[in-house]
C-alpha positions in Angstrom: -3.4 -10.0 11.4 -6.8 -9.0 9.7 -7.6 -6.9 13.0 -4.0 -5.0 12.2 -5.3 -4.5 8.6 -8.8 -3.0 9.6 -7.4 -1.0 13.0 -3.9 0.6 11.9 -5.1 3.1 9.6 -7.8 4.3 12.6 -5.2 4.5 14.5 -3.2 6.4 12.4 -6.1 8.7 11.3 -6.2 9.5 15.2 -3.1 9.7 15.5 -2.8 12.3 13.4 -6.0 14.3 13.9 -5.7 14.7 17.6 -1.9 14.0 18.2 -0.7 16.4 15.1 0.3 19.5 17.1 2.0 17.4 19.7 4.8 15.6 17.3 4.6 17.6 14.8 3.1 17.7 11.3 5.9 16.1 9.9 5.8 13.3 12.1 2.0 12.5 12.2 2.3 12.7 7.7 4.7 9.7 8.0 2.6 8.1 10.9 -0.4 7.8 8.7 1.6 7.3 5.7 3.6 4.2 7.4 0.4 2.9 9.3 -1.3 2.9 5.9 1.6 1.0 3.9 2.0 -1.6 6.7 -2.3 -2.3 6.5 -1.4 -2.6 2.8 1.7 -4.8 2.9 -0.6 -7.3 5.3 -3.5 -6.8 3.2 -1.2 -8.4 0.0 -0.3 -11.3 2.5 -3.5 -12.4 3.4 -4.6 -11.9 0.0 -1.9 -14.3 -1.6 -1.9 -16.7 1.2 -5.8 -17.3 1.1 -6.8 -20.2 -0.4 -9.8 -19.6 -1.7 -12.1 -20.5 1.4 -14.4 -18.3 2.5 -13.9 -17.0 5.8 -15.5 -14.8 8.6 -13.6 -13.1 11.0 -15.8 -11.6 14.2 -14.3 -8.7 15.8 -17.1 -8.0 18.4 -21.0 -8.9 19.2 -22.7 -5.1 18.6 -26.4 -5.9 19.5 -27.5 -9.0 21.6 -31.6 -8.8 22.3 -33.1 -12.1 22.8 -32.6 -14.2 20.3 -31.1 -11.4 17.6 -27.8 -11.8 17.7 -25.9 -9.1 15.7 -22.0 -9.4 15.9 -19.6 -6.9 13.5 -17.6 -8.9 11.6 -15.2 -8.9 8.2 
C-alpha cells in the first residue's frame, strides 16, 4: 500500500505529460486528479491505522560497493 501511495501520483504525472494528446486533456486532468485523491485516501489509512511504531519500508537497493550498502527507502 505505501508503494501505491509513493508511485500513483508518478504515474499519473506521466500519464499526463506524455499520454495528454492521446486521451485527451480532459481525460489525463481527471487521471492526475483521481491518481492524486486515491494516494491521498491511502495515505489517511495508513496514517490512522499506524500505531505509533516506527517503520521502514525499502523499495529498492540504489548503490551496493563493498561493504556500503545504500538502499532507497520511506
Amino acid at each position: 500500500m505505501e508503494t501505491l501511495i509513493l508511485f500513483s501520483p508518478l504515474v499519473g504525472a506521466i500519464i499526463c505529460g506524455f499520454g495528454w494528446k492521446f486521451i485527451g486533456e480532459t481525460a489525463a486532468q481527471w487521471v492526475a486528479t483521481g491518481l492524486l485523491f486515491f494516494a491521498c485516501m491511502l495515505s489517511w489509512i495508513v496514517f490512522l491505522s499506524h500505531d505509533g511504531v516506527t517503520e521502514t519500508i525499502n523499495i529498492l537497493r540504489w548503490i551496493e560497493s563493498g561493504t556500503l550498502s545504500t538502499e532507497w527507502a520511506i
